[in-house]
OpenMM code with the backbone's topology and positions (N, CA, C; nanometers):
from openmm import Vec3, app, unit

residues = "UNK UNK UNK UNK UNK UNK UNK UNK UNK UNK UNK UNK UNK UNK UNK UNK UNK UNK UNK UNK UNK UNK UNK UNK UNK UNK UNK UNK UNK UNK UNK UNK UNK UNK UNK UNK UNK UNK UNK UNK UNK UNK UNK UNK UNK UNK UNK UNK UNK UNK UNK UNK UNK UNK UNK UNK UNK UNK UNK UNK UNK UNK UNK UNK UNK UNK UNK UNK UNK UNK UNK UNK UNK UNK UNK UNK UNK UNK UNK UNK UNK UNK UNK UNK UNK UNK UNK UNK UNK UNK UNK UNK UNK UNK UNK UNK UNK UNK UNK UNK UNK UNK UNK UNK UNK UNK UNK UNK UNK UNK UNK UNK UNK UNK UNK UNK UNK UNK UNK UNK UNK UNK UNK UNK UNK UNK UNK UNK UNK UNK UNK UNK UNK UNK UNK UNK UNK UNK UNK UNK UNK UNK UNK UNK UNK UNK UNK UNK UNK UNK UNK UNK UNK UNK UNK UNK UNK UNK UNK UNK UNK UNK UNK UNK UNK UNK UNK UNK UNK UNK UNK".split()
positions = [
    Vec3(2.7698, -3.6906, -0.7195),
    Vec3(2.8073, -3.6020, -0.8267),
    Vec3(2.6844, -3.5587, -0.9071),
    Vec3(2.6364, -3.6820, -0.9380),
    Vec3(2.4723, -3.5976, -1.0023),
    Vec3(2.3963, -3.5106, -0.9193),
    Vec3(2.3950, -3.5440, -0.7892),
    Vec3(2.3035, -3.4420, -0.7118),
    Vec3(2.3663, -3.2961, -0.7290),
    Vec3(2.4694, -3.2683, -0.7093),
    Vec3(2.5461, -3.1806, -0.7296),
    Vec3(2.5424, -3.1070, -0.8314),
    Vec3(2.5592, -3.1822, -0.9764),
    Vec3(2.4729, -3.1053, -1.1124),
    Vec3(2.3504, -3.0558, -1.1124),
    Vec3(2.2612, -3.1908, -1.0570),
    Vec3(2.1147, -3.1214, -1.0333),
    Vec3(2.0814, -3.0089, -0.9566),
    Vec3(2.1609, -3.0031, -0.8682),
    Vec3(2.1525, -2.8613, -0.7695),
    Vec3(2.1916, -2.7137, -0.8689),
    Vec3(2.3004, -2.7483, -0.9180),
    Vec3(2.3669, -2.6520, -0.9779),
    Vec3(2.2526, -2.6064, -1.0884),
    Vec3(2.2064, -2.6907, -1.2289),
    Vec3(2.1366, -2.6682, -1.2522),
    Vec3(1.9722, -2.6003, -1.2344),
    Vec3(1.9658, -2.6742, -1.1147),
    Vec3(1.7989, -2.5634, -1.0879),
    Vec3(1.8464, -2.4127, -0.9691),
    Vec3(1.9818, -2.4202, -0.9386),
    Vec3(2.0167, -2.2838, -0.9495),
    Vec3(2.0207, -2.2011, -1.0627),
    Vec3(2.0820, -2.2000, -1.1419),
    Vec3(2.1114, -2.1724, -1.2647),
    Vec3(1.9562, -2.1080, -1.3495),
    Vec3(1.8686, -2.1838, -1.3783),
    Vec3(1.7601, -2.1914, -1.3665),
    Vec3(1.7257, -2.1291, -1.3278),
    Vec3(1.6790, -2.1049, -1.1853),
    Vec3(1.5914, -2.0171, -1.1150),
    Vec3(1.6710, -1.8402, -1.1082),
    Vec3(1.8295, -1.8528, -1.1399),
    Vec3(1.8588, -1.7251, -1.1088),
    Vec3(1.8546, -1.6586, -1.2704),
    Vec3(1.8935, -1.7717, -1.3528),
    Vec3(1.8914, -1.7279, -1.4848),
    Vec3(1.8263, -1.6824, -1.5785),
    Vec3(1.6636, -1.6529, -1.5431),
    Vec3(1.5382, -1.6648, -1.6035),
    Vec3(1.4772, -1.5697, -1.5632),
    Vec3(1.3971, -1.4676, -1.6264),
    Vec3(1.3161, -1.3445, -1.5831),
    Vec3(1.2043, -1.4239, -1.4788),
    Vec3(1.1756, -1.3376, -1.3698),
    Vec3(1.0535, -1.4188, -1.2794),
    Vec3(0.9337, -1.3501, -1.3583),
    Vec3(0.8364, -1.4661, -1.3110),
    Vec3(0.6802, -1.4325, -1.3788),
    Vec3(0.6039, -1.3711, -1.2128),
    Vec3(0.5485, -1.2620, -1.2356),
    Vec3(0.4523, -1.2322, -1.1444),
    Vec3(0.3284, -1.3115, -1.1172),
    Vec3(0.2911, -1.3763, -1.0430),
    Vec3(0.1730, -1.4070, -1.0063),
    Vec3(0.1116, -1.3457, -0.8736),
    Vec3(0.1103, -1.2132, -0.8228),
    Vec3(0.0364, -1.2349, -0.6972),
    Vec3(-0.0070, -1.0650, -0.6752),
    Vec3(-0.0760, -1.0611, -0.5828),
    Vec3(-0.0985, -0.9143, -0.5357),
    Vec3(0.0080, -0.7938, -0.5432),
    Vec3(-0.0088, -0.6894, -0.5568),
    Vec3(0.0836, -0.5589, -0.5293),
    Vec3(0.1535, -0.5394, -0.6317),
    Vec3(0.2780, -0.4660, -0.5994),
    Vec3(0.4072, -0.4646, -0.7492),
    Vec3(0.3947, -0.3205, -0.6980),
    Vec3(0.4245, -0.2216, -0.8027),
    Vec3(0.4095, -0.1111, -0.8558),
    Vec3(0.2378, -0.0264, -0.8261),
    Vec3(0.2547, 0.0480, -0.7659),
    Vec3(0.1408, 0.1409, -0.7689),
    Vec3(0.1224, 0.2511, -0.8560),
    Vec3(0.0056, 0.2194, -0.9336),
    Vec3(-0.0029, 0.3218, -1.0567),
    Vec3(-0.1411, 0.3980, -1.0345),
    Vec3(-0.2665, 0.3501, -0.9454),
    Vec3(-0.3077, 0.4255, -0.9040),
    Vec3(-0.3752, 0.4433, -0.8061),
    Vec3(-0.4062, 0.5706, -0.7252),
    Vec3(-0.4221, 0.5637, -0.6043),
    Vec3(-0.5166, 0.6429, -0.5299),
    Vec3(-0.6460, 0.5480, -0.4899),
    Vec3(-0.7608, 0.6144, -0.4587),
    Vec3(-0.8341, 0.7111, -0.6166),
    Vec3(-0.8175, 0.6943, -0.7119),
    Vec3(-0.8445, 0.7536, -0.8391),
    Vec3(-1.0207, 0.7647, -0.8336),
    Vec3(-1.0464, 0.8247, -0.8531),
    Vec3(-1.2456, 0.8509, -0.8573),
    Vec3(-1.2645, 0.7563, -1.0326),
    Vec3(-1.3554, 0.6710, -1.0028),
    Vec3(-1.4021, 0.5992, -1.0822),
    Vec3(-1.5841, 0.6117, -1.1536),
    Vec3(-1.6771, 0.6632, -1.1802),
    Vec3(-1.7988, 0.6935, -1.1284),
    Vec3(-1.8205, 0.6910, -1.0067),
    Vec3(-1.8698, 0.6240, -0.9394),
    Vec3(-1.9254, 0.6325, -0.7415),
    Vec3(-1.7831, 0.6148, -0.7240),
    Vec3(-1.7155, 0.5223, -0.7240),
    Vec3(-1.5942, 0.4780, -0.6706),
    Vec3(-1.4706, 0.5492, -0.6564),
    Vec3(-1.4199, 0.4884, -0.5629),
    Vec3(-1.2275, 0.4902, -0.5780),
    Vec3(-1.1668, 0.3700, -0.6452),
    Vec3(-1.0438, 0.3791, -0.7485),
    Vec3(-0.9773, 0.2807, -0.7933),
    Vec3(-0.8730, 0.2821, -0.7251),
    Vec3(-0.7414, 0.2090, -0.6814),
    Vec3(-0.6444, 0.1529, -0.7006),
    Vec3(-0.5948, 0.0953, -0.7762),
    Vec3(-0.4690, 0.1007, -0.8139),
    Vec3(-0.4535, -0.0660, -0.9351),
    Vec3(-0.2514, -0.0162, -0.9103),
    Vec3(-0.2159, -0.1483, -0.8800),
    Vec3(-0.0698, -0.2061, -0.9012),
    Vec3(-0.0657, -0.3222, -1.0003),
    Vec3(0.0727, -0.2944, -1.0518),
    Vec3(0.1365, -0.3891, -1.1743),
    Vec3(0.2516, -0.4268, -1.1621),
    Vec3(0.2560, -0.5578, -1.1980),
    Vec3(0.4332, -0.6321, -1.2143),
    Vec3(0.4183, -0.6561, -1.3356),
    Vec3(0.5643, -0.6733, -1.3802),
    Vec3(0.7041, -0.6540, -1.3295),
    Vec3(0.7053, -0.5096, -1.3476),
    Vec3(0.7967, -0.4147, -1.2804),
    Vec3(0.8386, -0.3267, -1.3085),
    Vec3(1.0291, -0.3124, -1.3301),
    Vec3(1.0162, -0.2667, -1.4248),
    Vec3(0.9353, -0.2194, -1.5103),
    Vec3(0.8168, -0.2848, -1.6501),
    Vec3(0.7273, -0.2208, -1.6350),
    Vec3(0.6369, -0.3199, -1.7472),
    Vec3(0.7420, -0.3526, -1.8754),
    Vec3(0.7078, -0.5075, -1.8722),
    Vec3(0.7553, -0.5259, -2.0121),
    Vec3(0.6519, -0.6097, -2.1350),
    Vec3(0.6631, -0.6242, -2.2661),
    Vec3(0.6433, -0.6788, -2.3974),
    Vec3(0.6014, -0.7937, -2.2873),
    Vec3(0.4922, -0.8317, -2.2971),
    Vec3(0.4312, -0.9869, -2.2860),
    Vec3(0.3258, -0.9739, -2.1504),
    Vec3(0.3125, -1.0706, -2.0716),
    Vec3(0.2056, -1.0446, -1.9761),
    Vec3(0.2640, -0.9624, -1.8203),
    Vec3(0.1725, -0.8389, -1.8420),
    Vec3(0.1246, -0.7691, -1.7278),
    Vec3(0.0198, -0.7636, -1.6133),
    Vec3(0.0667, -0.8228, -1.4871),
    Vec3(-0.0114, -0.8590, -1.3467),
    Vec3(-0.0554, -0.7259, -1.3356),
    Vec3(-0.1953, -0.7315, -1.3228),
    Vec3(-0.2654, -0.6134, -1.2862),
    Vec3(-0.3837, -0.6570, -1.1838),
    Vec3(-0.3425, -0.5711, -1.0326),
    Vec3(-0.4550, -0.5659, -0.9208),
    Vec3(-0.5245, -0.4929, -0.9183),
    Vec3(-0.6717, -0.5213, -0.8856),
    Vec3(-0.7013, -0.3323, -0.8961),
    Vec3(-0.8077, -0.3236, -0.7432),
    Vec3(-0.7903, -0.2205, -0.6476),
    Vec3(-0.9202, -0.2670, -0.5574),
    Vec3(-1.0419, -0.1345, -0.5344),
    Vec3(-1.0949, -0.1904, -0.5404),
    Vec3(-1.2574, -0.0760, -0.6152),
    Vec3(-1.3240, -0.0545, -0.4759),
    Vec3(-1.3434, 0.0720, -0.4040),
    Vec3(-1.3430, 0.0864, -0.2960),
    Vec3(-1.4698, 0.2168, -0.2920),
    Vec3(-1.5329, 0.2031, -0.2125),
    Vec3(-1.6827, 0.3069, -0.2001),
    Vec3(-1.6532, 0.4635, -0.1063),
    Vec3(-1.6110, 0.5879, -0.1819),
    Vec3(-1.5366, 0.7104, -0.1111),
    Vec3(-1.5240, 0.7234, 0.0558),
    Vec3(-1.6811, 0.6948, 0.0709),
    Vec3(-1.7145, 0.7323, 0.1840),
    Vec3(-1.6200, 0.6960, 0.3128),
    Vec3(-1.6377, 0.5694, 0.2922),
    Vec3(-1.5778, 0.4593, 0.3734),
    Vec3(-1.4625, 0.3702, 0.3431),
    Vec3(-1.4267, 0.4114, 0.2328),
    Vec3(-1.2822, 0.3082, 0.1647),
    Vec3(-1.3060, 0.1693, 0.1915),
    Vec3(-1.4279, 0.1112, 0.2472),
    Vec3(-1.4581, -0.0324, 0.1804),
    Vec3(-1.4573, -0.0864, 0.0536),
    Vec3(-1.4078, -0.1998, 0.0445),
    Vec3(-1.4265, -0.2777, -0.0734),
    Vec3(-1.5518, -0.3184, -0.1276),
    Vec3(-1.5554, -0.2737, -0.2710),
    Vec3(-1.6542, -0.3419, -0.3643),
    Vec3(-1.6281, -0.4321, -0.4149),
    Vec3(-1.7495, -0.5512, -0.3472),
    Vec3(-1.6933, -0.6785, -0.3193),
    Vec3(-1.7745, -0.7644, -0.4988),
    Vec3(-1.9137, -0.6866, -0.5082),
    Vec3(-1.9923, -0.7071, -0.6211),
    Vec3(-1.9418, -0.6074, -0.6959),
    Vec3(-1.8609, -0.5946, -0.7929),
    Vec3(-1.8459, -0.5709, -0.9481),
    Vec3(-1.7661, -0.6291, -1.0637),
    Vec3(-1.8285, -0.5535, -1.1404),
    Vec3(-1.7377, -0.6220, -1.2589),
    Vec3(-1.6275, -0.5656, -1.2947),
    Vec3(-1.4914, -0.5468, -1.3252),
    Vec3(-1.4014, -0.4998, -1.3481),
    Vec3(-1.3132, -0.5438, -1.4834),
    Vec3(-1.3042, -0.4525, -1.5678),
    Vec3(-1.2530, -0.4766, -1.7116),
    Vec3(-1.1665, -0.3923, -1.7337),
    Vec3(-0.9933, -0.4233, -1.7396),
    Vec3(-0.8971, -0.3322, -1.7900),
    Vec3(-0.8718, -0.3251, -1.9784),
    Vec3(-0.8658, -0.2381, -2.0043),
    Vec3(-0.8363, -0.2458, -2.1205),
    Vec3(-0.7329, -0.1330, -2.1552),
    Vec3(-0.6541, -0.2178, -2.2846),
    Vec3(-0.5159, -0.1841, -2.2662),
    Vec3(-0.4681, -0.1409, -2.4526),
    Vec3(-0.4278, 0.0158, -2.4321),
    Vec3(-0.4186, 0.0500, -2.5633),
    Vec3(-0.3099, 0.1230, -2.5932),
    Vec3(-0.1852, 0.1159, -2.6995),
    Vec3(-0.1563, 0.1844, -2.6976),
    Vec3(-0.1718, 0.3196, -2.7697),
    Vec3(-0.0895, 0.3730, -2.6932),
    Vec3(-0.1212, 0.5564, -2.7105),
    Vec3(-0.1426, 0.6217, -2.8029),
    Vec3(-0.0265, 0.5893, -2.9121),
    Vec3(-0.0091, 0.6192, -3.0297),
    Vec3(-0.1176, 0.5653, -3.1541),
    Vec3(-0.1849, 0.4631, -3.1138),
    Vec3(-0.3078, 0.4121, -3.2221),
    Vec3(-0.4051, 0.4687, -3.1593),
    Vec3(-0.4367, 0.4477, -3.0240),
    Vec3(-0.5892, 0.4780, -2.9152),
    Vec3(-0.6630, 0.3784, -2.9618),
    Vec3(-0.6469, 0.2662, -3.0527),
    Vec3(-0.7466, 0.1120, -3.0365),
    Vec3(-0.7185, 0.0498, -2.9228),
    Vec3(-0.8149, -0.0405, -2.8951),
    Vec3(-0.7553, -0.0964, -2.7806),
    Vec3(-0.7202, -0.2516, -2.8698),
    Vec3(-0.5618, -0.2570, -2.7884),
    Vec3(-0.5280, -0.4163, -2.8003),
    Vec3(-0.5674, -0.5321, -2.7596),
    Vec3(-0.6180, -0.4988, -2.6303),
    Vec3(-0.6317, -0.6500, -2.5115),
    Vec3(-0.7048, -0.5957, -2.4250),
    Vec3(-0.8056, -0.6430, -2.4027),
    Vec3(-0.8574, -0.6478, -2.3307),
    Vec3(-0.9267, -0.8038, -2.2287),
    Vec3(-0.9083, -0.7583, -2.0398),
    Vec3(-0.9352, -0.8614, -1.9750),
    Vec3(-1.0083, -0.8295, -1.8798),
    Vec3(-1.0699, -0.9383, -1.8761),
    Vec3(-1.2216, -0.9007, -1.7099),
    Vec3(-1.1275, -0.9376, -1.5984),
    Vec3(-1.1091, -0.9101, -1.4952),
    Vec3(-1.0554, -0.9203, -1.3959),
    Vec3(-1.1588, -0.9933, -1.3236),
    Vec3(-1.1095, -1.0647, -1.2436),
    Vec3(-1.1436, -1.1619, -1.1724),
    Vec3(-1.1119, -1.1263, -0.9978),
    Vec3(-1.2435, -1.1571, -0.8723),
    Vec3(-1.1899, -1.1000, -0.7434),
    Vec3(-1.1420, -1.2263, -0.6932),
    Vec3(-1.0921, -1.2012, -0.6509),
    Vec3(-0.9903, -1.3082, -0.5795),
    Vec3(-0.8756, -1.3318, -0.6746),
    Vec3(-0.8766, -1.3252, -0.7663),
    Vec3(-0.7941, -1.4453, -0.8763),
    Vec3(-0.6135, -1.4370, -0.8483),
    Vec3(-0.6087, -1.3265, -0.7823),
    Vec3(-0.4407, -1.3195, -0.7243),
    Vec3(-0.4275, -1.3369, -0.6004),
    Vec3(-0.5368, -1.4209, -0.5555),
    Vec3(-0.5150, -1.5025, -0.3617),
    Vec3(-0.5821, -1.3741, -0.3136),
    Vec3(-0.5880, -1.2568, -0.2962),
    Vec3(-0.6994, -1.1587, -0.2272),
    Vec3(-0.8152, -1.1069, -0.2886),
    Vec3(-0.8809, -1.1499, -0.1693),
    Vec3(-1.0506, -1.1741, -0.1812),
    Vec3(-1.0743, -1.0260, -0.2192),
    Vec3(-1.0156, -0.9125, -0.1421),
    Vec3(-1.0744, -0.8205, -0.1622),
    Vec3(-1.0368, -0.7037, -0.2926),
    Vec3(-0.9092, -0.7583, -0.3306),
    Vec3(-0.8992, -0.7217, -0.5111),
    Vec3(-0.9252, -0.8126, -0.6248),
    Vec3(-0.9680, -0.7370, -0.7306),
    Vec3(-0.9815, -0.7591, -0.8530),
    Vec3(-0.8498, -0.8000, -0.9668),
    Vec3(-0.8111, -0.9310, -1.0162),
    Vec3(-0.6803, -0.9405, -1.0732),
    Vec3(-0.6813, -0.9748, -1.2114),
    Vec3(-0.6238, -0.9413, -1.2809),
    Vec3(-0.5819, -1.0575, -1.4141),
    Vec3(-0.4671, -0.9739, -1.4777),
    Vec3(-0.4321, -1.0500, -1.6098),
    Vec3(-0.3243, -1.0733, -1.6830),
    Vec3(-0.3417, -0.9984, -1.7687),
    Vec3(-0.2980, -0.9167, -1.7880),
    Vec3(-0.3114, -0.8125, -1.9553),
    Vec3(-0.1918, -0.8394, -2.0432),
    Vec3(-0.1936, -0.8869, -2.1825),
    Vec3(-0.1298, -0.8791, -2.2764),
    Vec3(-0.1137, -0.7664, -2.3329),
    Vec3(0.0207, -0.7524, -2.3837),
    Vec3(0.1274, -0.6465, -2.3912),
    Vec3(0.1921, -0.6569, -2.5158),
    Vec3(0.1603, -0.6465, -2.6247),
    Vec3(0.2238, -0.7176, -2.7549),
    Vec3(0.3243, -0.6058, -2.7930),
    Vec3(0.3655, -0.5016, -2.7580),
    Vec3(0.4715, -0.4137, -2.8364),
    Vec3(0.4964, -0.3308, -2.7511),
    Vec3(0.6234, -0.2761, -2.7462),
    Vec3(0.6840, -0.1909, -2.6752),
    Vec3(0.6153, -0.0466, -2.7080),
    Vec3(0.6408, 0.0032, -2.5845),
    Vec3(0.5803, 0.2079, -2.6328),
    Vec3(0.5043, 0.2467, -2.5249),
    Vec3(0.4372, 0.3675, -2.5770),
    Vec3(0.3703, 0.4558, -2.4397),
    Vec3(0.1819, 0.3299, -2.4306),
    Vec3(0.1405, 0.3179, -2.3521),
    Vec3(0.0289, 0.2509, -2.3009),
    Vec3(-0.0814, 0.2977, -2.2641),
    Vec3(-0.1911, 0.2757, -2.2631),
    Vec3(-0.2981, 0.3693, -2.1669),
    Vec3(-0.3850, 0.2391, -2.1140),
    Vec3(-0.4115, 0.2360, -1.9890),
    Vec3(-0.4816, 0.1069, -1.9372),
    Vec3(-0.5837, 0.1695, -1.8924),
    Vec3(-0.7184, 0.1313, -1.9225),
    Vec3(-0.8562, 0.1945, -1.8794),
    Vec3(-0.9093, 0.0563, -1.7754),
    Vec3(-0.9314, 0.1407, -1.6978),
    Vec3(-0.9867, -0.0209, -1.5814),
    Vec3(-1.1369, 0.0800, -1.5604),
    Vec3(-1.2486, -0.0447, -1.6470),
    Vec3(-1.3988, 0.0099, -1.6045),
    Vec3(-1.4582, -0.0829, -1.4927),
    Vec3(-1.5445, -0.0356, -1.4483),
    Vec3(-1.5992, -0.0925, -1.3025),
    Vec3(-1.7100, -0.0641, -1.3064),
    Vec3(-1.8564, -0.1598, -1.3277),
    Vec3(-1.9843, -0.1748, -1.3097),
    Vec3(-2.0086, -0.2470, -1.1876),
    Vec3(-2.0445, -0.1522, -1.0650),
    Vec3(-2.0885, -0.2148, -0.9704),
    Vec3(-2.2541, -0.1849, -0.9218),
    Vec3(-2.2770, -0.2058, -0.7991),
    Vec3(-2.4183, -0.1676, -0.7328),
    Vec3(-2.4404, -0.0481, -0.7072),
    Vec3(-2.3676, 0.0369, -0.7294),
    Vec3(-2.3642, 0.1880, -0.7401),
    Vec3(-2.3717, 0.2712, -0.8651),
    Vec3(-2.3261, 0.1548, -0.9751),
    Vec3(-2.3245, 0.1886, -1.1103),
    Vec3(-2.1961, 0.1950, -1.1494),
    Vec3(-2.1616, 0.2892, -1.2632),
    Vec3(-2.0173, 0.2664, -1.3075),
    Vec3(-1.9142, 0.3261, -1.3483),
    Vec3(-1.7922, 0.3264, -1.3295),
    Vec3(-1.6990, 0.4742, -1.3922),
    Vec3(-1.5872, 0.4033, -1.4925),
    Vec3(-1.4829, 0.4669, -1.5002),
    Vec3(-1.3791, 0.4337, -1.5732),
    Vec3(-1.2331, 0.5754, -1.5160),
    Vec3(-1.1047, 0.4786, -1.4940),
    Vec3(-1.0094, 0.5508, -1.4853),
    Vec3(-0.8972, 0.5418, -1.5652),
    Vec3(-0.8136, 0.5988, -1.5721),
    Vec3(-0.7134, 0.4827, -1.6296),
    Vec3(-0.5807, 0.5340, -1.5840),
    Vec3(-0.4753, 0.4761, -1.5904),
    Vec3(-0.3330, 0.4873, -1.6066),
    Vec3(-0.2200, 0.5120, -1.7459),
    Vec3(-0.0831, 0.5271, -1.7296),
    Vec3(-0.0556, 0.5269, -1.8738),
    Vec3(0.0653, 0.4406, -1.7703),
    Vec3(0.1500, 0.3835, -1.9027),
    Vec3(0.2184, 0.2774, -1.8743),
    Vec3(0.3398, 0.2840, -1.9665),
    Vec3(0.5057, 0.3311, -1.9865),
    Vec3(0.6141, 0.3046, -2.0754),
    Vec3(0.6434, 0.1954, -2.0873),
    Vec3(0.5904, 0.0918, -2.1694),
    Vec3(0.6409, -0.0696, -2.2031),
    Vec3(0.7813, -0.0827, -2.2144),
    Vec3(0.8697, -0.1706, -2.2031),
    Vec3(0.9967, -0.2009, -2.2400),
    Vec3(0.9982, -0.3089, -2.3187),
    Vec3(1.0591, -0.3332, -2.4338),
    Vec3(1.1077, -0.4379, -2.4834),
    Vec3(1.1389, -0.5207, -2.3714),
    Vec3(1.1048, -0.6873, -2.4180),
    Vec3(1.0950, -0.8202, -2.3697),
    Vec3(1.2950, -0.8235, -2.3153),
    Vec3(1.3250, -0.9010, -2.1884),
    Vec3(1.4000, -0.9141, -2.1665),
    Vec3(1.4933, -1.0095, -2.2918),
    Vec3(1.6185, -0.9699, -2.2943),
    Vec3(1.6842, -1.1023, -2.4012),
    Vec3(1.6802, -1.2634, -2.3384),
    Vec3(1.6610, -1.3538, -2.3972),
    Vec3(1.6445, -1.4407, -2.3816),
    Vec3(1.8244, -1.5131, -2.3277),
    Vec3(1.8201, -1.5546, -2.2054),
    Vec3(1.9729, -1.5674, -2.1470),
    Vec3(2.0017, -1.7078, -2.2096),
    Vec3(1.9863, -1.7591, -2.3206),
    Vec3(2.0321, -1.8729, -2.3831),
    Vec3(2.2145, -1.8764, -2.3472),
    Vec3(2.2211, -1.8244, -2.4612),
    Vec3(2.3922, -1.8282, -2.4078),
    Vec3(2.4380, -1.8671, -2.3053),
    Vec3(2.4064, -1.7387, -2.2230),
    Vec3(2.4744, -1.6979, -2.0953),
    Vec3(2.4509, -1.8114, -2.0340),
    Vec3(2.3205, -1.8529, -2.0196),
    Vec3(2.3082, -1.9946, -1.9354),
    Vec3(2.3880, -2.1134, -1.9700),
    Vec3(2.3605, -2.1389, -2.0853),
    Vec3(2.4368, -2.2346, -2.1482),
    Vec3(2.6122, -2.2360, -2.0513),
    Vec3(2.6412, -2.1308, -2.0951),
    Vec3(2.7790, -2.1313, -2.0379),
    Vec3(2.8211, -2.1450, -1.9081),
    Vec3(2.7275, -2.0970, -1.8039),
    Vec3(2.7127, -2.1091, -1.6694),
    Vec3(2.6768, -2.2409, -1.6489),
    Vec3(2.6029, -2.2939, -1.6985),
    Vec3(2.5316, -2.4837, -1.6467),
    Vec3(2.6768, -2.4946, -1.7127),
    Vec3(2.7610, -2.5112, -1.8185),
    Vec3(2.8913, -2.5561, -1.8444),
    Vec3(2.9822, -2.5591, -1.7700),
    Vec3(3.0075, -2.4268, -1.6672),
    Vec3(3.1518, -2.3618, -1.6018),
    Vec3(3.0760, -2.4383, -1.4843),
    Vec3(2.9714, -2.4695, -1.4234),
    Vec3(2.9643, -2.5266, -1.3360),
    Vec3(2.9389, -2.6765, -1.3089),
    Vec3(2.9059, -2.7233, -1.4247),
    Vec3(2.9431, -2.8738, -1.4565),
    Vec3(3.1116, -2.9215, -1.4754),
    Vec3(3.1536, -2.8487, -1.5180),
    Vec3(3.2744, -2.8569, -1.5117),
    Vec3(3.3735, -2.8482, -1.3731),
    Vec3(3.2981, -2.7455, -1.3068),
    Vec3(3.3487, -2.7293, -1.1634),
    Vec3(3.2968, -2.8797, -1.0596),
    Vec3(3.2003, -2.8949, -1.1200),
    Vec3(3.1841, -3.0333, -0.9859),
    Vec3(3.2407, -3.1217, -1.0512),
    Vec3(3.2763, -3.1795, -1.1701),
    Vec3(3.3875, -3.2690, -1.2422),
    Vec3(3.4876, -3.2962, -1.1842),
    Vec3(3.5469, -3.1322, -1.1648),
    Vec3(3.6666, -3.1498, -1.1204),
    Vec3(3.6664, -3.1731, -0.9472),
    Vec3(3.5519, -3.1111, -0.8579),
    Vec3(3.5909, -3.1258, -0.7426),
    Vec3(3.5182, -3.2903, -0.6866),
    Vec3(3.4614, -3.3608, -0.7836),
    Vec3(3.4527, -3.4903, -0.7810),
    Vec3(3.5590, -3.5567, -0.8152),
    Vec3(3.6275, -3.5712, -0.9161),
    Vec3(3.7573, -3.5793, -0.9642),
    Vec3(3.8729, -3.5842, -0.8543),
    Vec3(3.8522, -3.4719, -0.8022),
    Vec3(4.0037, -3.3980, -0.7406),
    Vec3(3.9080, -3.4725, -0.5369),
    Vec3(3.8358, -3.5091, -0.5377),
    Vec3(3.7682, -3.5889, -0.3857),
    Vec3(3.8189, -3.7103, -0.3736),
    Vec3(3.7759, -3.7801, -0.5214),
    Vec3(3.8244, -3.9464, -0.5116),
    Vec3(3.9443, -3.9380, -0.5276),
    Vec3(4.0746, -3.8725, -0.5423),
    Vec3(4.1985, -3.8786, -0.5746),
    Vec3(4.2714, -3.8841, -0.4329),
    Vec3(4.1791, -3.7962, -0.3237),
    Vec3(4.2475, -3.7771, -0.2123),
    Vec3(4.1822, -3.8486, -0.1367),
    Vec3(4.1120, -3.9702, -0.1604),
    Vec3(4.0649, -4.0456, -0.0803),
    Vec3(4.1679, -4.1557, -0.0621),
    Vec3(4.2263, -4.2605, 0.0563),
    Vec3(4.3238, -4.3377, 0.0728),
    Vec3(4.2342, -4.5001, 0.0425),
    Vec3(4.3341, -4.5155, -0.0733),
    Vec3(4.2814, -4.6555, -0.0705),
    Vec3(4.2670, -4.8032, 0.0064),
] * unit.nanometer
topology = app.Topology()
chain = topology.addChain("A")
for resn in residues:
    res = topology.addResidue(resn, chain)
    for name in ("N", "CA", "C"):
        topology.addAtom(name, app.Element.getBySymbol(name[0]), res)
């Protein structure tokens, strides 16, 4: 019977809860974009972007040949529209989302609204800047309740079909 709760519960759990992005791809926002020497790419999760942290890939690629620029530095910075300060800014890191050959990190997202993400790139060629724009959404609601009530209706359900097992067992 406990295993049975415990199951139920880290169902519950895992279906009940916004997922966190950690990894390559998502959303393509831009594509082959001219950077100084370069081409940018860059994809983002979750989509839709929301209030809190935004997975951003980006892969910095040389026109000619659409190879990867494996030496640079890569810095998104993230503003919204309506002020034009920038809020957050993060160095991206290569590898840091398991592929070697993009550039990744986490951009903070503190308020809903229109966005502008500037991803600059100093490499061995020198350096450009592109950017994207981005409609934030308010933060998902927090499924307190709802969960609550679901780990309930289903604790209750193995109660009873524990309950209602040993009854029809012959003594």
């Amino acid at each position: 019977m406990i295993g049975v709760l415990l199951v139920a519960l880290g169902l519950v759990s895992v279906v009940g809860l916004p997922s966190v992005a950690d990894a390559n791809g998502g959303t393509l926002r831009l594509s082959r974009a001219t950077a100084g020497p370069y081409l940018v790419s860059a994809w983002t999760r979750p989509d839709p972007p929301r209030v809190g942290r935004l997975d951003l890939s980006v892969a910095v690629m040389t026109p000619g040949s659409g190879q990867a620029v494996l030496g640079a530095e890569v810095r998104a910075n993230a503003a919204l529209t309506a002020r034009q300060e920038v809020a957050t800014s993060t160095r991206l890191e290569r590898g840091g989302g398991g592929n070697l050959l993009l550039y990744h990190g986490n951009v903070e997202l503190p308020a809903a609204g229109g966005w502008r993400v500037l991803i600059e790139t100093d490499g061995p060629d020198g350096s450009g800047i592109t950017a994207f724009e981005l409609d934030v959404q308010p933060p998902l609601p927090i499924a307190g309740p709802i969960t609550i009530g679901v780990v309930a209706l289903i604790a209750a359900g193995a109660l009873w079909w524990a309950r209602t097992r040993r009854r029809a067992r012959p003594s």
